[in-house]
DRENLOFI-737672 format. One record per residue (C-alpha): x, y, z; residue in three letters. Coordinates in nm, 4 decimals, decimal comma. Layout:
REM DRENLOFI-737672
<X = X | Y = Y | Z = Z | rest = ALA>
...
END
This chain:
REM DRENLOFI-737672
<X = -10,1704 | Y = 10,0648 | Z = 4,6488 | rest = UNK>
<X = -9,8066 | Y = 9,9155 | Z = 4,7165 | rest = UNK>
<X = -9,9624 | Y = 9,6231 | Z = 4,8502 | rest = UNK>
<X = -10,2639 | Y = 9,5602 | Z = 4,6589 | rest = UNK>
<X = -9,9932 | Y = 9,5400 | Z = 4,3611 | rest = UNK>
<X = -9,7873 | Y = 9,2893 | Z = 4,5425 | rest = UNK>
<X = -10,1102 | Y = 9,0929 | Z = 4,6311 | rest = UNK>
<X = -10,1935 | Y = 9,0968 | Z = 4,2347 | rest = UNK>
<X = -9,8381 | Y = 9,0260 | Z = 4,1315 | rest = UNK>
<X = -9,8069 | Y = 8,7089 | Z = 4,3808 | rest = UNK>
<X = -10,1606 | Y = 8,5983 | Z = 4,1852 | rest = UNK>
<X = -10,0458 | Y = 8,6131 | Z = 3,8668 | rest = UNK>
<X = -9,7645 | Y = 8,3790 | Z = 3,9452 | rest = UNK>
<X = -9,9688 | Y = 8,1230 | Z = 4,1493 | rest = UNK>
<X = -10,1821 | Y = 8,1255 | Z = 3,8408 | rest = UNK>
<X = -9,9004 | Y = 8,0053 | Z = 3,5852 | rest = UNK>
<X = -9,9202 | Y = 7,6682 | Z = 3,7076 | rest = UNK>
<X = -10,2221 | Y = 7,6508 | Z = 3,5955 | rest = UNK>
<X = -10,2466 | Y = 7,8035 | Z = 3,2752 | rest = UNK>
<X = -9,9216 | Y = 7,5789 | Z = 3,1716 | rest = UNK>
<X = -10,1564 | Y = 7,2407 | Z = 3,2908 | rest = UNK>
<X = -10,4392 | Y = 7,3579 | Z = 3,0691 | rest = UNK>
<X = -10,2215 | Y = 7,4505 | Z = 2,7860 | rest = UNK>
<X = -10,0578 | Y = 7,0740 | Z = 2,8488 | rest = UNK>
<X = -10,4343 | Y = 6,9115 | Z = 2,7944 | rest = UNK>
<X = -10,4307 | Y = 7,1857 | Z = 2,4972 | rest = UNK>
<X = -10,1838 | Y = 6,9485 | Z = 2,3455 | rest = UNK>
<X = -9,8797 | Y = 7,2411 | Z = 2,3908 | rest = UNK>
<X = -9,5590 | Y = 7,0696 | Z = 2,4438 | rest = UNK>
<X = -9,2828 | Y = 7,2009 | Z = 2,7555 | rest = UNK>
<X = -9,0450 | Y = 7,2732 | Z = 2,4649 | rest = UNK>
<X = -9,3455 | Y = 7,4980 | Z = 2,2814 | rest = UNK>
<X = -9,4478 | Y = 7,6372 | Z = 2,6217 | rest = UNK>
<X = -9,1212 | Y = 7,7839 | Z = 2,7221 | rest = UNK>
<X = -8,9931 | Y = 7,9189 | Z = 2,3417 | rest = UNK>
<X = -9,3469 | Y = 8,1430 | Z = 2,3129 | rest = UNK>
<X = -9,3467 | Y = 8,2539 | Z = 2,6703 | rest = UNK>
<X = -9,0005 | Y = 8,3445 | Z = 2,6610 | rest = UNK>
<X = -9,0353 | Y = 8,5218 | Z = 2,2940 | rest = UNK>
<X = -9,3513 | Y = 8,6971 | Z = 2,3874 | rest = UNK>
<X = -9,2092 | Y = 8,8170 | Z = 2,7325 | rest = UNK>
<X = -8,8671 | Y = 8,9231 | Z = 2,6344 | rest = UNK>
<X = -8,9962 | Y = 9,1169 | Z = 2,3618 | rest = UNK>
<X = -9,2333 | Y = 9,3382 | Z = 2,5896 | rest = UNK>
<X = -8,9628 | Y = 9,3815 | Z = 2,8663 | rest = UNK>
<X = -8,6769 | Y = 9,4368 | Z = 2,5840 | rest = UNK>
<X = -8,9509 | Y = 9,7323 | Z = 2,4293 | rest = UNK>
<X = -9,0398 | Y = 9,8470 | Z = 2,8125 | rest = UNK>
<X = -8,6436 | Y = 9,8759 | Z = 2,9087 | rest = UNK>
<X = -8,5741 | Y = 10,0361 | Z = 2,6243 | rest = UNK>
<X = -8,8613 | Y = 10,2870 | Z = 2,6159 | rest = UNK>
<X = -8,7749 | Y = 10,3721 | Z = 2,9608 | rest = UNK>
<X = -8,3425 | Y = 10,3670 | Z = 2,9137 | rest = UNK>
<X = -8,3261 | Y = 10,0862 | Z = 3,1493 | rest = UNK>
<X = -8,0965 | Y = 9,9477 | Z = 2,9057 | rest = UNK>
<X = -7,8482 | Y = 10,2973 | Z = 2,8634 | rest = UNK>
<X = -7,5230 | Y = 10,3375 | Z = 2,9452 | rest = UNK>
<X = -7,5357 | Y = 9,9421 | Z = 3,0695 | rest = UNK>
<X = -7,1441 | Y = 9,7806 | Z = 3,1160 | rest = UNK>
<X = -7,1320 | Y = 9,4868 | Z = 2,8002 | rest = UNK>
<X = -6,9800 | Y = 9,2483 | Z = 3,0653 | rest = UNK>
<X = -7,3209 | Y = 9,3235 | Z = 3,2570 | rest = UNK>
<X = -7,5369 | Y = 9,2696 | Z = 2,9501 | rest = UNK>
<X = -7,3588 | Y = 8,9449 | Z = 2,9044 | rest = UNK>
<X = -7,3520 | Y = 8,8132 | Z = 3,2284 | rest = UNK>
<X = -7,7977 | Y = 8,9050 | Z = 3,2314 | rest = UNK>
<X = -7,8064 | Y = 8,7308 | Z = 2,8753 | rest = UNK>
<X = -7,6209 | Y = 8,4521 | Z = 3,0350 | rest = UNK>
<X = -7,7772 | Y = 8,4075 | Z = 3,3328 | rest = UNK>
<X = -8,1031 | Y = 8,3770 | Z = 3,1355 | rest = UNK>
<X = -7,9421 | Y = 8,1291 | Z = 2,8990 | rest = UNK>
<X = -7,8381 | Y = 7,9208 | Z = 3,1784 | rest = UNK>
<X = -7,9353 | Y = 7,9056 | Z = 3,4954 | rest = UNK>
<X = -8,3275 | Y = 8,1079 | Z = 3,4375 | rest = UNK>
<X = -8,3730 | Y = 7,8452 | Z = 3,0743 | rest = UNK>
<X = -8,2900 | Y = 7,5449 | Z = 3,3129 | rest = UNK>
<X = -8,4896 | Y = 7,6396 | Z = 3,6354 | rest = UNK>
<X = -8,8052 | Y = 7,7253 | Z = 3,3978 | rest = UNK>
<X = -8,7272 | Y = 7,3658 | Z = 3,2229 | rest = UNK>
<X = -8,7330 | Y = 7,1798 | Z = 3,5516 | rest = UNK>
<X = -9,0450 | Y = 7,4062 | Z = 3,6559 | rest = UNK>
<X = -9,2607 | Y = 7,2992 | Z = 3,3672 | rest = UNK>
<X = -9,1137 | Y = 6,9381 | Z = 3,3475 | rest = UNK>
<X = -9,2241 | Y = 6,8848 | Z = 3,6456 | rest = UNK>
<X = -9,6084 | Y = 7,0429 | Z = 3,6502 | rest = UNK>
<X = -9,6552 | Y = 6,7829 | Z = 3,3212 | rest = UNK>
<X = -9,5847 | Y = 6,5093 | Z = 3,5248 | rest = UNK>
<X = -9,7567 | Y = 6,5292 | Z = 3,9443 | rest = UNK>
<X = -10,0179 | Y = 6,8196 | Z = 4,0624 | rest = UNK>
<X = -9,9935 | Y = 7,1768 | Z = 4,0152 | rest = UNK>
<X = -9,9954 | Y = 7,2325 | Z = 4,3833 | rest = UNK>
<X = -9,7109 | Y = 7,0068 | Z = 4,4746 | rest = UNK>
<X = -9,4896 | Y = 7,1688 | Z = 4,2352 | rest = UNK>
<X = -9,5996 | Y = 7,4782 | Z = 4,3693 | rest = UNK>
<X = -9,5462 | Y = 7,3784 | Z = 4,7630 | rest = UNK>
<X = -9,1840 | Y = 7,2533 | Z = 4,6492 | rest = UNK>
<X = -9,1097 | Y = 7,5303 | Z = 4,4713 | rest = UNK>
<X = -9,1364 | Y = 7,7508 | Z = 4,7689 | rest = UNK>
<X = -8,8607 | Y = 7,5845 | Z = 4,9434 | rest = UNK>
<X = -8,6293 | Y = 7,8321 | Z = 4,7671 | rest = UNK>
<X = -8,6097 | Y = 8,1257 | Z = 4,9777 | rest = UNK>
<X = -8,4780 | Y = 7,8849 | Z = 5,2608 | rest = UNK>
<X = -8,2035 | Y = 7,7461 | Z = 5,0156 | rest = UNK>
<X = -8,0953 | Y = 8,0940 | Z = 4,9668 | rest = UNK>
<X = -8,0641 | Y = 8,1471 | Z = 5,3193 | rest = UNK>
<X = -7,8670 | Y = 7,8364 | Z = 5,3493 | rest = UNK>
<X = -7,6639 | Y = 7,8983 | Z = 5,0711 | rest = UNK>
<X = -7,5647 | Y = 8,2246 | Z = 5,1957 | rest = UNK>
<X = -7,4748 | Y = 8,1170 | Z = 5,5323 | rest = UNK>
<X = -7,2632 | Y = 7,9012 | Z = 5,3885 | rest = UNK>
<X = -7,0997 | Y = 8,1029 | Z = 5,1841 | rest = UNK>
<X = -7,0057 | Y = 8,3418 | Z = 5,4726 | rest = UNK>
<X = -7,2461 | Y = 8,6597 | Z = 5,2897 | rest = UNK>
<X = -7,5069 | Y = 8,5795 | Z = 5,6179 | rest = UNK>
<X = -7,4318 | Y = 8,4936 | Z = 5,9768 | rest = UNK>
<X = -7,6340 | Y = 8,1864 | Z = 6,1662 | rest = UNK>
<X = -7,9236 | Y = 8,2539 | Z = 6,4236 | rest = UNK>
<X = -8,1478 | Y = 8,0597 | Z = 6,5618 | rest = UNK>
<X = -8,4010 | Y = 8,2123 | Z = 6,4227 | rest = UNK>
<X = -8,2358 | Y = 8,0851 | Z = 6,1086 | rest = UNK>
<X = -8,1983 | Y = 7,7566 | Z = 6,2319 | rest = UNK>
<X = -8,5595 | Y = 7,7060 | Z = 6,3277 | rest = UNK>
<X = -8,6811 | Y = 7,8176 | Z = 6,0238 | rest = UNK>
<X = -8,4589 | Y = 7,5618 | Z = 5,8287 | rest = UNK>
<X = -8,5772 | Y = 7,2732 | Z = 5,9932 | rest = UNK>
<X = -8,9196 | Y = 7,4149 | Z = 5,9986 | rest = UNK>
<X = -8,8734 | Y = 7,4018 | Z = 5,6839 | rest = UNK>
<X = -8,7757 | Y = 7,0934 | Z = 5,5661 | rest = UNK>
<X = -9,0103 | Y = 6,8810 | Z = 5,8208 | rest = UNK>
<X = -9,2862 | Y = 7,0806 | Z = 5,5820 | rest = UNK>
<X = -9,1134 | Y = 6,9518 | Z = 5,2878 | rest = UNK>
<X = -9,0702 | Y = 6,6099 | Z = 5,4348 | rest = UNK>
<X = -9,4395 | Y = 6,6383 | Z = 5,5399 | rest = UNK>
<X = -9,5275 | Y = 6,7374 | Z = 5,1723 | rest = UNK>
<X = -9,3505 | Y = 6,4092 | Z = 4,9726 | rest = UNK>
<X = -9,4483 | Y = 6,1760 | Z = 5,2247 | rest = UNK>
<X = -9,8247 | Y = 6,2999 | Z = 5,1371 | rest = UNK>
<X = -9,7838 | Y = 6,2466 | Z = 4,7826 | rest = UNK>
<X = -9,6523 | Y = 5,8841 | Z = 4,8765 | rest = UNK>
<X = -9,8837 | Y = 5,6240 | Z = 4,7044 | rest = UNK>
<X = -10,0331 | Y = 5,4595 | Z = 4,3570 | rest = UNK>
<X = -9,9741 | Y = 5,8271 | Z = 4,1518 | rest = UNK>
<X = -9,6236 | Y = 5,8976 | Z = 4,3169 | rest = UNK>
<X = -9,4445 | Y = 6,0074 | Z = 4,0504 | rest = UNK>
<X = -9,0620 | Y = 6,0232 | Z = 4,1285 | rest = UNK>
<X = -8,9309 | Y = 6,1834 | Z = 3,8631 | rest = UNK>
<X = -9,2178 | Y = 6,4591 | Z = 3,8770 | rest = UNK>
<X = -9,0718 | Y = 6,5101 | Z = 4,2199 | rest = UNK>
<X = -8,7098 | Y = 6,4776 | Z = 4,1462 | rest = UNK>
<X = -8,7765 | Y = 6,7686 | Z = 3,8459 | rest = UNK>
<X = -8,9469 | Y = 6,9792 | Z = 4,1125 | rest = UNK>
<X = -8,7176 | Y = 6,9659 | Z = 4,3314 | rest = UNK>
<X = -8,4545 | Y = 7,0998 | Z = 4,0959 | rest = UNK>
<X = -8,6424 | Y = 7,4336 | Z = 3,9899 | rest = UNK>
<X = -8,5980 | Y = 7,5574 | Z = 4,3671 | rest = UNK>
<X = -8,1909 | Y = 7,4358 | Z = 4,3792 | rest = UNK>
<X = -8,1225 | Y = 7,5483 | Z = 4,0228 | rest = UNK>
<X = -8,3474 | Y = 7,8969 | Z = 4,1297 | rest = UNK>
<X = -8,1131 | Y = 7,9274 | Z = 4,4680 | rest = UNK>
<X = -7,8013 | Y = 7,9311 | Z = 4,2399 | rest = UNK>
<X = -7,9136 | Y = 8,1194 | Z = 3,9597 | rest = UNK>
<X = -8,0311 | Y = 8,4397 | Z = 4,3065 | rest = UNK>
<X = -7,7005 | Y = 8,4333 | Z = 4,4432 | rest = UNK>
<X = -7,5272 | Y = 8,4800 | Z = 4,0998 | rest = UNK>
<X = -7,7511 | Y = 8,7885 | Z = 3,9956 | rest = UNK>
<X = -7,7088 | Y = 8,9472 | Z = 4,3690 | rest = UNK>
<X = -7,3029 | Y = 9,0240 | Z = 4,2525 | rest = UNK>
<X = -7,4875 | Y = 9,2026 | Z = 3,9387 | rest = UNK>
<X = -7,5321 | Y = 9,5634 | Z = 3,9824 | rest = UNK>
<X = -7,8312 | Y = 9,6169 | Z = 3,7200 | rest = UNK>
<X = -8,1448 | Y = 9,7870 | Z = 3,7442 | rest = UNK>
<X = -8,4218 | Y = 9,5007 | Z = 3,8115 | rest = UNK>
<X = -8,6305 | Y = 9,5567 | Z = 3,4510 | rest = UNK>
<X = -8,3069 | Y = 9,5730 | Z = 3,2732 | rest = UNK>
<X = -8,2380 | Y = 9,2679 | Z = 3,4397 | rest = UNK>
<X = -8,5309 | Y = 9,0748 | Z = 3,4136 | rest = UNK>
<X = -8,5305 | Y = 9,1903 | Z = 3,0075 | rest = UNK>
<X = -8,1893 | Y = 9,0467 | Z = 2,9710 | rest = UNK>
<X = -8,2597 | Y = 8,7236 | Z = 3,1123 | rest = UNK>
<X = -8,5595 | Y = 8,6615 | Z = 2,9287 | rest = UNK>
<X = -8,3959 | Y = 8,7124 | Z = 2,6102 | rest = UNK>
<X = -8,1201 | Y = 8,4942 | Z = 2,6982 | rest = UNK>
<X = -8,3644 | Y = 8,2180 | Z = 2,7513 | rest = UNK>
<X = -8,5433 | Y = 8,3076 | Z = 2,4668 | rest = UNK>
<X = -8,2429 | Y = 8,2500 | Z = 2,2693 | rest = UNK>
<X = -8,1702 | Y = 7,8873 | Z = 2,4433 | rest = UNK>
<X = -8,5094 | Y = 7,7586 | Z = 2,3363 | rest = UNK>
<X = -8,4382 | Y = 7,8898 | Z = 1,9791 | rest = UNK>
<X = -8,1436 | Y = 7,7046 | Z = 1,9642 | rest = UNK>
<X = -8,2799 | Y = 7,4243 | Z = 2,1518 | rest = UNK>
<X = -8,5663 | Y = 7,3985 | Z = 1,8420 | rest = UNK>
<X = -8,3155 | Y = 7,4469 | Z = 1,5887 | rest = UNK>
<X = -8,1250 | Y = 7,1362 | Z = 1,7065 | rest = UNK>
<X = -8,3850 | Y = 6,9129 | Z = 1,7759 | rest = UNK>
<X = -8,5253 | Y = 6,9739 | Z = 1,4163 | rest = UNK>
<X = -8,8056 | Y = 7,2946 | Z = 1,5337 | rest = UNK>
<X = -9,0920 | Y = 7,3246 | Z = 1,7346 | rest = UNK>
<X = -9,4319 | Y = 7,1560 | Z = 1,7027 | rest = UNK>
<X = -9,7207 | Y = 7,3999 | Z = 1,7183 | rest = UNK>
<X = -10,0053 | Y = 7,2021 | Z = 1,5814 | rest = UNK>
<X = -10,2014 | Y = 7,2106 | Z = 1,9154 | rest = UNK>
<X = -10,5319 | Y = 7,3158 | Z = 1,9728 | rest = UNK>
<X = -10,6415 | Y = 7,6688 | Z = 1,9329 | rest = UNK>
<X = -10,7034 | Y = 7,6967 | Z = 2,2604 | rest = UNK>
<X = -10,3617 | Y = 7,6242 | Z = 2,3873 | rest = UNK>
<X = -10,2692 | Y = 7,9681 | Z = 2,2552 | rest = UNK>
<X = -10,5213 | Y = 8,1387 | Z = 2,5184 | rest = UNK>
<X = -10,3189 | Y = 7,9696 | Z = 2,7832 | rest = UNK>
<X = -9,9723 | Y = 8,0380 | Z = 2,6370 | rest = UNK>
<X = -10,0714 | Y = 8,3631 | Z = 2,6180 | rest = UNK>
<X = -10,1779 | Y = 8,3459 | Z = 2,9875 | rest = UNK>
<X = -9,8414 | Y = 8,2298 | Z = 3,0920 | rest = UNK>
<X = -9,6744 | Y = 8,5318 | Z = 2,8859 | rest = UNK>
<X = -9,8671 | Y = 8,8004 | Z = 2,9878 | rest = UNK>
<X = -10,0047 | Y = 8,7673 | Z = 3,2595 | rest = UNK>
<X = -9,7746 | Y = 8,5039 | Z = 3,5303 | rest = UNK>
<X = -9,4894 | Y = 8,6606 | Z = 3,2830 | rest = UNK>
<X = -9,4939 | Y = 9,0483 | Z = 3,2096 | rest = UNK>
<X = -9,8111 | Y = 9,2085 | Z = 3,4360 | rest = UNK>
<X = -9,6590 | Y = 8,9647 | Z = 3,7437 | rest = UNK>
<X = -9,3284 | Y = 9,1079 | Z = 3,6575 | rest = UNK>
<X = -9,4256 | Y = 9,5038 | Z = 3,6320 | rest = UNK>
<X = -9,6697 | Y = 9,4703 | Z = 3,9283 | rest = UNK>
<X = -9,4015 | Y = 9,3263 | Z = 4,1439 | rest = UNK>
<X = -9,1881 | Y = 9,6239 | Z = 4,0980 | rest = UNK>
<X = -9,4534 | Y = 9,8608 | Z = 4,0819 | rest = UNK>
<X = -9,5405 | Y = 9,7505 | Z = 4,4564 | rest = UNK>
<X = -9,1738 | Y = 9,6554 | Z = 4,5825 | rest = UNK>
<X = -9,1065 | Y = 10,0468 | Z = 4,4538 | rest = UNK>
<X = -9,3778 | Y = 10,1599 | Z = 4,7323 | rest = UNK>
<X = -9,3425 | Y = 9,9414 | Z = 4,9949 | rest = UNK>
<X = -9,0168 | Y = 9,7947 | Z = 5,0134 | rest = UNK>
<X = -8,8474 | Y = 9,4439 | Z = 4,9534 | rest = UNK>
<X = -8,8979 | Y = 9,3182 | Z = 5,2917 | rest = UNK>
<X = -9,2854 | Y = 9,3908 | Z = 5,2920 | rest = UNK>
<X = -9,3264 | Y = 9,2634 | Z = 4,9766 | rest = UNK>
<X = -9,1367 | Y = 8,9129 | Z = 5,0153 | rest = UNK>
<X = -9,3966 | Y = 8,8574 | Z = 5,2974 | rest = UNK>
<X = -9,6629 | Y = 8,9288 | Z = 5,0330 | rest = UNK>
<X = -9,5386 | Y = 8,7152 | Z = 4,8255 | rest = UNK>
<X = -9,6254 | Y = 8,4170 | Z = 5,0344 | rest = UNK>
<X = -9,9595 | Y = 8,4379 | Z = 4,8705 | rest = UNK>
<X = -9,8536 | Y = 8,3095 | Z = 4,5751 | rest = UNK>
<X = -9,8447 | Y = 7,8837 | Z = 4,6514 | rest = UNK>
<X = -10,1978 | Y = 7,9902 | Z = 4,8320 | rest = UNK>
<X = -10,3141 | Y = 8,0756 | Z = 4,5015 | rest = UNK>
<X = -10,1787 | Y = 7,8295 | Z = 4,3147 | rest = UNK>
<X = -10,3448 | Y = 7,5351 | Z = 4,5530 | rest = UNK>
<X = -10,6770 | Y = 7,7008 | Z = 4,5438 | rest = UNK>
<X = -10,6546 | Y = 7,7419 | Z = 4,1603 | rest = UNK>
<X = -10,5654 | Y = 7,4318 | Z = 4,1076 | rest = UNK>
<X = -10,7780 | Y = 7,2683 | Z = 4,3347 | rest = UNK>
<X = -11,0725 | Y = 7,4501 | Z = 4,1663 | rest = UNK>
<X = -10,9933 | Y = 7,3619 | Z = 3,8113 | rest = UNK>
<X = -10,8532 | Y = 7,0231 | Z = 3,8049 | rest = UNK>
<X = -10,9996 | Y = 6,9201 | Z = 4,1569 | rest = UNK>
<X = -10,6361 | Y = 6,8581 | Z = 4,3103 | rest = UNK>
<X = -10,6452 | Y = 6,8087 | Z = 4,7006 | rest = UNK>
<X = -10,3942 | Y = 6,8024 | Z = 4,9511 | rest = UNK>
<X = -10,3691 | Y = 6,5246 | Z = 5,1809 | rest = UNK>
<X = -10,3782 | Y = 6,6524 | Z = 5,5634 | rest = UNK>
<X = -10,0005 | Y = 6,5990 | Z = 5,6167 | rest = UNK>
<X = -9,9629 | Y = 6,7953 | Z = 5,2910 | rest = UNK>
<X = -10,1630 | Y = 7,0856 | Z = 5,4322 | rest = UNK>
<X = -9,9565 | Y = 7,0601 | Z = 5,7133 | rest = UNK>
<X = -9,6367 | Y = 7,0432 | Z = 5,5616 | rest = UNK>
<X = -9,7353 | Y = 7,3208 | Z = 5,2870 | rest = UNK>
<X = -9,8314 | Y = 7,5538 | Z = 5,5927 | rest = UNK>
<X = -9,4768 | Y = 7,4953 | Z = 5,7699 | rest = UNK>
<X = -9,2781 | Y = 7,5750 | Z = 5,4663 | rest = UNK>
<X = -9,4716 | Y = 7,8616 | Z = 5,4568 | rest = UNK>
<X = -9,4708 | Y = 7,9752 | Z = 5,8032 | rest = UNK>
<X = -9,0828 | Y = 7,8860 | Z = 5,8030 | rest = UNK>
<X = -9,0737 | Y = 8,1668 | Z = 5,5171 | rest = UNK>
<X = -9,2517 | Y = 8,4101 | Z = 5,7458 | rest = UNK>
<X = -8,9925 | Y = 8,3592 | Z = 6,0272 | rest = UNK>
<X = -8,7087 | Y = 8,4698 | Z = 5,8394 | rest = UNK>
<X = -8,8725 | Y = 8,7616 | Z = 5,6373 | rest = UNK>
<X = -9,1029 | Y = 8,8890 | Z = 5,9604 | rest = UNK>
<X = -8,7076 | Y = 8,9450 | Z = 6,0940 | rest = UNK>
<X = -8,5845 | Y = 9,1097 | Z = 5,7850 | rest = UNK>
<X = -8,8863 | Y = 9,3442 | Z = 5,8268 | rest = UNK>
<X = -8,8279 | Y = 9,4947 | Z = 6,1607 | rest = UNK>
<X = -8,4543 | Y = 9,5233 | Z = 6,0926 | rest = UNK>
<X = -8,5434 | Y = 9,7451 | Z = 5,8015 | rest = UNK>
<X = -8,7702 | Y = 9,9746 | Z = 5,9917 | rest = UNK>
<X = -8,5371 | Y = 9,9637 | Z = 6,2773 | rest = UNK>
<X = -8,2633 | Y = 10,0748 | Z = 6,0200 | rest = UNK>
<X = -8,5355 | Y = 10,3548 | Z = 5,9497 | rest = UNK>
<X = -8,6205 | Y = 10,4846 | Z = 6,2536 | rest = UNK>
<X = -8,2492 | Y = 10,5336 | Z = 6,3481 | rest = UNK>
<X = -8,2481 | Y = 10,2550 | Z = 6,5615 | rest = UNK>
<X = -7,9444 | Y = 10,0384 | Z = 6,6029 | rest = UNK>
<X = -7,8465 | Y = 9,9027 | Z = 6,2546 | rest = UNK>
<X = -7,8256 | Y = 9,4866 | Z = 6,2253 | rest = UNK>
<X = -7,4760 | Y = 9,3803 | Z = 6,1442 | rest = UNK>
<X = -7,3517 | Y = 9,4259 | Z = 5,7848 | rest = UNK>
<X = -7,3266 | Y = 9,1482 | Z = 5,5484 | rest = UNK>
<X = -7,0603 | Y = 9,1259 | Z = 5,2990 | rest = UNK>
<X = -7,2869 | Y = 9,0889 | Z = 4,9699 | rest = UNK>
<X = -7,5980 | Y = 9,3212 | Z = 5,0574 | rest = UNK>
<X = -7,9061 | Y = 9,0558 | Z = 5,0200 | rest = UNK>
<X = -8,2580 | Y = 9,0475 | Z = 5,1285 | rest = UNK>
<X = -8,2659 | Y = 8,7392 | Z = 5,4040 | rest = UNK>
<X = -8,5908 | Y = 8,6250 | Z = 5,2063 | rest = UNK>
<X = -8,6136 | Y = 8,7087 | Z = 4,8032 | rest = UNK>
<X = -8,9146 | Y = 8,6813 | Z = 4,6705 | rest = UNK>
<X = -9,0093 | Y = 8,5069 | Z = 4,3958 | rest = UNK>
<X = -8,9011 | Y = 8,7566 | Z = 4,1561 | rest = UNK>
<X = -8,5612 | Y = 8,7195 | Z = 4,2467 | rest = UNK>
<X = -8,3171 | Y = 8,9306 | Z = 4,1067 | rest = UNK>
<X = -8,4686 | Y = 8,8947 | Z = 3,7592 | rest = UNK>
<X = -8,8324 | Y = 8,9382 | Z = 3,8464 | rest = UNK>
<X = -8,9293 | Y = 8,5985 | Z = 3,7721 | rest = UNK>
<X = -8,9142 | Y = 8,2770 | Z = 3,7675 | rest = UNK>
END
């Protein structure tokens, strides 16, 4: 069952993509999009922690730091994210997106908390010819270079935002219910400033905002645990690759995007440069299990290929 709940968490995040481009022809602004997702997720998590003392006995600096990180750096990435799918195809964002687990490996070999291998190495330059491979496809009359300049942001403001909430010691729920209040509370302010919040869309757009919430939001969220629990981090960040599969195939089904064949190409080497890395970080862990010889320790204990949940469960 571990995996069949990582399989149905990674869905319910390709999906949001598409749920936020239907509630866009809805006539639901980004601003609306992110201040009800935000407000209906953080209130279920906030109930859920506290129902199950997630939040007890929690350090205040801790709680601040989770509010903050959602205020920031989770309220900025989820900006860029949904910036970006107004403006060029759900599936691009999506492929783009992805890049972020090879940032973080990056980042943290630069940072000293990972040593350099050429598995490593192969896998970063696998992975950016797949990114290269992925713009240059989208090259043309419909090239939208701000679209692309917003998506790539989500996956360098995402990097930043894992490597701060590695250093915090919380319990993932409690986590992922701090953040989304702290976003929650950004948008509110946000609203307040620019003078509130249209929500004179279609009825409809509600159905998808709701979509977004509850299902790409709070069931991803709790499924993702609920699997990673049974099977382990490392399994399930290789599960998690089917996520930007189901995104392109959902999107591709109900707005009729396509891929160019240099996109496919360059979607599938991000992807397989993803697999490289985590594949590794799965036979260390059984190795580590099976009292073989352990790999060598890292300063800042962090899995060589998060998954999309990050440290906060989401994106």
């Amino acid at each position: 069952m571990g995996r069949l709940f990582c399989l149905f968490s990674a869905a319910a995040f390709g999906v949001m993509a598409v749920f936020g481009k239907l509630a866009y022809d809805a006539g639901v602004s980004v601003d609306a999009l992110l201040l009800v997702r935000f407000g209906v997720a953080g209130a279920l998590l906030l109930t859920i922690a506290l129902a199950r003392g997630a939040l007890r006995g929690l350090p205040r600096r801790a709680v601040l730091t989770g509010i903050g990180m959602g205020a920031i750096g989770y309220a900025a990435q989820s900006a860029l994210y949904f910036s970006a799918l107004a403006r060029i195809d759900a599936s691009l964002v999506a492929l783009i997106l992805y890049l972020y687990p090879i940032l973080v490996m990056g980042s943290a070999i630069l940072l000293r908390r990972e040593t350099p291998s050429r598995r490593r190495v192969l896998a970063l330059a696998t992975a950016l010819l797949g990114i290269g491979l992925v713009l240059s496809g989208a090259l043309g009359a419909r090239f939208d270079l701000q679209g692309v300049l917003l998506a790539l942001g989500a996956p360098i403001v995402y990097t930043a935002y894992i490597l701060v909430g590695d250093s915090l010691k919380l319990p993932p729920l409690a986590l992922t219910a701090l953040v989304c209040t702290g976003a929650f509370g950004t948008y509110v302010l946000l609203s307040f400033v620019r003078g509130g919040t249209s929500f004179g869309f279609a009825p409809i757009g509600w159905v998808w905002l709701l979509g977004v919430a509850l299902i790409s939001t709070v069931a991803a969220i709790l499924l993702f645990f609920a699997g990673m629990a049974r099977v382990g981090p490392s399994v399930t960040s290789i599960l998690s690759i089917f996520e930007p599969v189901v995104t392109v195939v959902a999107a591709t089904v109900v707005f009729g995007e396509h891929l160019t064949g240099p996109q496919w190409l360059g979607g599938a080497l991000v992807l397989s440069a993803v697999l490289i890395v985590s594949v590794r970080t799965t036979a260390a862990t059984r190795r580590r299990a099976s009292g073989g010889s352990p790999t060598p320790p890292r300063r800042t204990p962090q899995p060589a290929v998060p998954s999309r949940s990050g440290p906060a469960g989401d994106y």
